[in-house]
PAPABA-198226 format. One record per atom (N, C-alpha, C, O): x negated, y, z; atom name. Coordinates in steps of 0.2 Angstrom, whole numbers. Each point is the difference from the previous one (the first is absolute). Layout:
// PAPABA-198226
X | Y | Z | CA
...
***
This chain:
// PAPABA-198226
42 | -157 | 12 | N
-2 | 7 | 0 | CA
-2 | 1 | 8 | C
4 | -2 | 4 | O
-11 | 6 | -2 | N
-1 | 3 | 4 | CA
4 | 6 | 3 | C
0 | 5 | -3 | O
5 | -6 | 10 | N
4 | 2 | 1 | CA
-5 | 5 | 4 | C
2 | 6 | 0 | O
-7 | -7 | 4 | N
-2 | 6 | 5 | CA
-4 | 6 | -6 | C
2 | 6 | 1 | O
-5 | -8 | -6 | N
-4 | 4 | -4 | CA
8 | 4 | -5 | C
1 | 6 | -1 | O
2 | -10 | 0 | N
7 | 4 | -2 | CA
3 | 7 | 4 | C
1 | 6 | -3 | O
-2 | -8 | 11 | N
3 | 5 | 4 | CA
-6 | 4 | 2 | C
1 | 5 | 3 | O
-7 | -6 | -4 | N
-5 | 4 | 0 | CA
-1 | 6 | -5 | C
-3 | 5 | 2 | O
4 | -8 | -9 | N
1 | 3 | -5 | CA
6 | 6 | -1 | C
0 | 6 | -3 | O
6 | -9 | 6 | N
5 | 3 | -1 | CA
-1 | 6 | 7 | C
2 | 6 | -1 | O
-4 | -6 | 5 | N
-2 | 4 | 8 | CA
-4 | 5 | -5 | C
2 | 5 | -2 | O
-10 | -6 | 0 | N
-4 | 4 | -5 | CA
4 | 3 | -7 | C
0 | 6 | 1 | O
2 | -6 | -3 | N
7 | 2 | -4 | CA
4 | 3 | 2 | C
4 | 4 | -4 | O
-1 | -3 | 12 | N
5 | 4 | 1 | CA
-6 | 8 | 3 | C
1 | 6 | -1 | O
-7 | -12 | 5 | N
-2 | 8 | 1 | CA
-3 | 3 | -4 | C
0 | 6 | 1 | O
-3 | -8 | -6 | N
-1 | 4 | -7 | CA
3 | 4 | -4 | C
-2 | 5 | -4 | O
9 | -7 | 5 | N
7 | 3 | -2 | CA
1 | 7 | 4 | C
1 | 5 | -3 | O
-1 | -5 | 9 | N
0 | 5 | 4 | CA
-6 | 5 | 0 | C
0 | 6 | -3 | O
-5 | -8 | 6 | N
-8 | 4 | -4 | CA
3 | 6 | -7 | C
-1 | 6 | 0 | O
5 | -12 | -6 | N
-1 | 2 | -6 | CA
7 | 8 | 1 | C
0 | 5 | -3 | O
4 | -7 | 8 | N
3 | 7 | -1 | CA
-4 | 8 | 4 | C
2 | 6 | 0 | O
-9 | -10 | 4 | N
-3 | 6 | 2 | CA
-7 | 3 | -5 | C
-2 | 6 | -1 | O
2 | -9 | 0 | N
-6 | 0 | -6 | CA
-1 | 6 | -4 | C
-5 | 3 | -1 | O
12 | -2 | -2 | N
-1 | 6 | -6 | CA
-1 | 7 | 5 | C
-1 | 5 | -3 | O
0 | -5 | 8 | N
0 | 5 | 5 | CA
-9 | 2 | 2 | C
-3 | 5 | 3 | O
0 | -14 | -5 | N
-6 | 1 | 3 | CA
-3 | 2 | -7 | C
-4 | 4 | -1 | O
6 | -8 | -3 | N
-4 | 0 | -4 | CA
0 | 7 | -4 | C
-4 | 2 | -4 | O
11 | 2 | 5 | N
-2 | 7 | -2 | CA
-4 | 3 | 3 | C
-2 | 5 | -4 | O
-1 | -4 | 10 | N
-5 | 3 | 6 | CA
-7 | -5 | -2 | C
-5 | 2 | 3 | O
4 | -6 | -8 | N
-7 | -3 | 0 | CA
2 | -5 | 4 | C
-5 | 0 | 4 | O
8 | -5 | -3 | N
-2 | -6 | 5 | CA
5 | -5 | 0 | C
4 | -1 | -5 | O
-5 | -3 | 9 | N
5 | -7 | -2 | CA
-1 | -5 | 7 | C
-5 | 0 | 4 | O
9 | -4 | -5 | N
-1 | -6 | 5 | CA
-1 | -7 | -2 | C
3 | -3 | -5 | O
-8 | 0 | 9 | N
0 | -7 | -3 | CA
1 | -5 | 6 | C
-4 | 0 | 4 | O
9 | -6 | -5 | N
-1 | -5 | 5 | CA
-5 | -4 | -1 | C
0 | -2 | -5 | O
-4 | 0 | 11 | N
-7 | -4 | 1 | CA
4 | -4 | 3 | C
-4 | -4 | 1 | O
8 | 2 | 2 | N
1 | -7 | 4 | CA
5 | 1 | 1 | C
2 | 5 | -3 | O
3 | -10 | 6 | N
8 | -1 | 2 | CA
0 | -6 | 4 | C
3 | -5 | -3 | O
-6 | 5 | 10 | N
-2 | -6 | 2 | CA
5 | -5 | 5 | C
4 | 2 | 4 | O
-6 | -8 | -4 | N
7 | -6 | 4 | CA
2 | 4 | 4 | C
6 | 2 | -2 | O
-8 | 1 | 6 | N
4 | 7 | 5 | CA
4 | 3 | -3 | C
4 | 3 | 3 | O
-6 | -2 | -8 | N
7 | 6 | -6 | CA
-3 | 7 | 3 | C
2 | 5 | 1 | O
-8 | -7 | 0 | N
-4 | 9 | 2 | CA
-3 | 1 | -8 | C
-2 | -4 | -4 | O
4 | 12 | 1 | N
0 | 0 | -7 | CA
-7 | 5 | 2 | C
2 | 5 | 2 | O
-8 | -7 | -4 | N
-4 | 4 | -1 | CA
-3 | 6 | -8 | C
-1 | -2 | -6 | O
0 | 9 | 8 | N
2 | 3 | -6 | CA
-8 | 3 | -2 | C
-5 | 0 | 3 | O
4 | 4 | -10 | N
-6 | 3 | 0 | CA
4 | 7 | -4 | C
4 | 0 | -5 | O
-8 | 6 | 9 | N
1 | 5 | -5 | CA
-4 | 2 | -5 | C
-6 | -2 | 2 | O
7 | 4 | -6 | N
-5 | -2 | -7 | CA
1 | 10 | -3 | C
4 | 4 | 1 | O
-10 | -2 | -6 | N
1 | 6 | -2 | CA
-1 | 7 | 6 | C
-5 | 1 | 4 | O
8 | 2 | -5 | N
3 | 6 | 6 | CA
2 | -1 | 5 | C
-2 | 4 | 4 | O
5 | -9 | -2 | N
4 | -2 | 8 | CA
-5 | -5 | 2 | C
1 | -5 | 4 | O
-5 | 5 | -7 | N
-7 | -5 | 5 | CA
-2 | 5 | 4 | C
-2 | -1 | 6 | O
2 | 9 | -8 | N
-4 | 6 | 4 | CA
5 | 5 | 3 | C
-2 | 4 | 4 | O
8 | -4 | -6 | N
2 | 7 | 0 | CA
3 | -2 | 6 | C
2 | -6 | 1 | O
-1 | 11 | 5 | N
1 | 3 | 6 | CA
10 | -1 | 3 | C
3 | 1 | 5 | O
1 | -3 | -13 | N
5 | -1 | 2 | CA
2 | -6 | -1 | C
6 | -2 | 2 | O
-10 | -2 | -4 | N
1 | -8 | 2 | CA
5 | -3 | 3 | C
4 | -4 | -2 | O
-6 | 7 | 9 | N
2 | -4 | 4 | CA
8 | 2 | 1 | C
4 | -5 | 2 | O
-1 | 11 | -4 | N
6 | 2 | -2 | CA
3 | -6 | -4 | C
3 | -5 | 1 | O
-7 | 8 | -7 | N
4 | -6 | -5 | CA
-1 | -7 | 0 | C
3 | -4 | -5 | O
-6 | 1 | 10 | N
2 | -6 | 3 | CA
5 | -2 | 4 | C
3 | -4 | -1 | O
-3 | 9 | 7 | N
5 | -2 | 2 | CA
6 | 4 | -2 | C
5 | -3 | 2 | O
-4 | 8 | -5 | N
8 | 2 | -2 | CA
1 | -2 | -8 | C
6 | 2 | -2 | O
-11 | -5 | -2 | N
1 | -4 | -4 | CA
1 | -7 | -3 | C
5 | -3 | -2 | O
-13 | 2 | 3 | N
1 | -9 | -3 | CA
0 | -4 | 7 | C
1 | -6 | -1 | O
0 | 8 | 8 | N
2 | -4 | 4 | CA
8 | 1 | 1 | C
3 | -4 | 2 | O
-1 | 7 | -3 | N
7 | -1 | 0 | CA
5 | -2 | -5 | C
6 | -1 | 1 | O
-11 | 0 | -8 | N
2 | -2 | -5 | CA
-1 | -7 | 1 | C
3 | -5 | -1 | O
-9 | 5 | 2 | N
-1 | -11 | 0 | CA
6 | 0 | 7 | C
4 | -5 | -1 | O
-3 | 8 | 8 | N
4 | -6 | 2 | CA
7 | 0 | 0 | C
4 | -4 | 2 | O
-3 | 11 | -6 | N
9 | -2 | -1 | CA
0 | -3 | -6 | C
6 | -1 | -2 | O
-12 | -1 | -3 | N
4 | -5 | -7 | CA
-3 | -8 | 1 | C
0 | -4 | -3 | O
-4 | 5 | 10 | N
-3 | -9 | 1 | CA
0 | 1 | 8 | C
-5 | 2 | 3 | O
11 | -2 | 0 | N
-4 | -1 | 7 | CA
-3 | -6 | 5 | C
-2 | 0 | 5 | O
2 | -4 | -8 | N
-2 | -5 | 4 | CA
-10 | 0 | 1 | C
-3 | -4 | 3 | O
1 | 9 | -7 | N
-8 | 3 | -3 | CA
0 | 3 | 9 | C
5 | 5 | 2 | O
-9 | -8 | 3 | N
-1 | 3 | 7 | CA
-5 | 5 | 1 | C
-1 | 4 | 5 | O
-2 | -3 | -8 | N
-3 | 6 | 0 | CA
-6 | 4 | -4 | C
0 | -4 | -5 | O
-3 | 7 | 4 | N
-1 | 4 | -8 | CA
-6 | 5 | 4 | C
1 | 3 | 5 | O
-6 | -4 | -9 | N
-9 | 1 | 1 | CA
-2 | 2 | -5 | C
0 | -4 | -4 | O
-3 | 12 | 4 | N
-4 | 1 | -7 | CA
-6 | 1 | 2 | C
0 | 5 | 4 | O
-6 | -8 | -4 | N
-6 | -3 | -1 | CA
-5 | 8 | 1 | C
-5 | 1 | 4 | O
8 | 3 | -8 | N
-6 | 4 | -4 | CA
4 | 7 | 3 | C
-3 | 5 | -2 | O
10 | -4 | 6 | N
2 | 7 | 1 | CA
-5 | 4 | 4 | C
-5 | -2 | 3 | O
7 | 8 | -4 | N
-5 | 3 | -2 | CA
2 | 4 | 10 | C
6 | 1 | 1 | O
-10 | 0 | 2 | N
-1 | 0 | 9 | CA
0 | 7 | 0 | C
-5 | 3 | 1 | O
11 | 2 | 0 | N
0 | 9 | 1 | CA
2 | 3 | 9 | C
0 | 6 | 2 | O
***
């Protein structure tokens, strides 16, 4: 058994796990999150999708949601970048 692809696997699973508890929030408002990358650095790169690709409070519910939700249920994920937030 691939032991790095295992903990790879399981790293993408936890942070999807935590994502999944912000989710029902975005996706009521029209939008959702998606991870594009999770890279050897444990930098989890993210994409806003829907509504929160545009809407002006993004950057709120980045950081007082899915970033503090990814680092207190995976901390060892060093740092969290969404691609597409929206610049107010």
């Amino acid at each position: 058994m691939n032991t790095t692809k295992t903990k790879k696997d399981d790293l993408n699973g936890r942070v999807e796990a935590a994502l999944d508890n912000i989710r029902p929030y975005l996706i009521m408002d029209g939008g959702d999150v998606r991870v594009l990358e999770i890279t050897k650095e444990k930098k989890l790169i993210l994409e806003f999708m829907g509504n929160c690709g545009t809407c002006p409070m993004s950057t709120m519910t980045f950081k007082a949601g899915i970033e503090e939700a990814v680092k207190k249920s995976v901390p060892e994920i060093s740092h969290i970048e969404v691609v597409n937030m929206p610049i107010v």
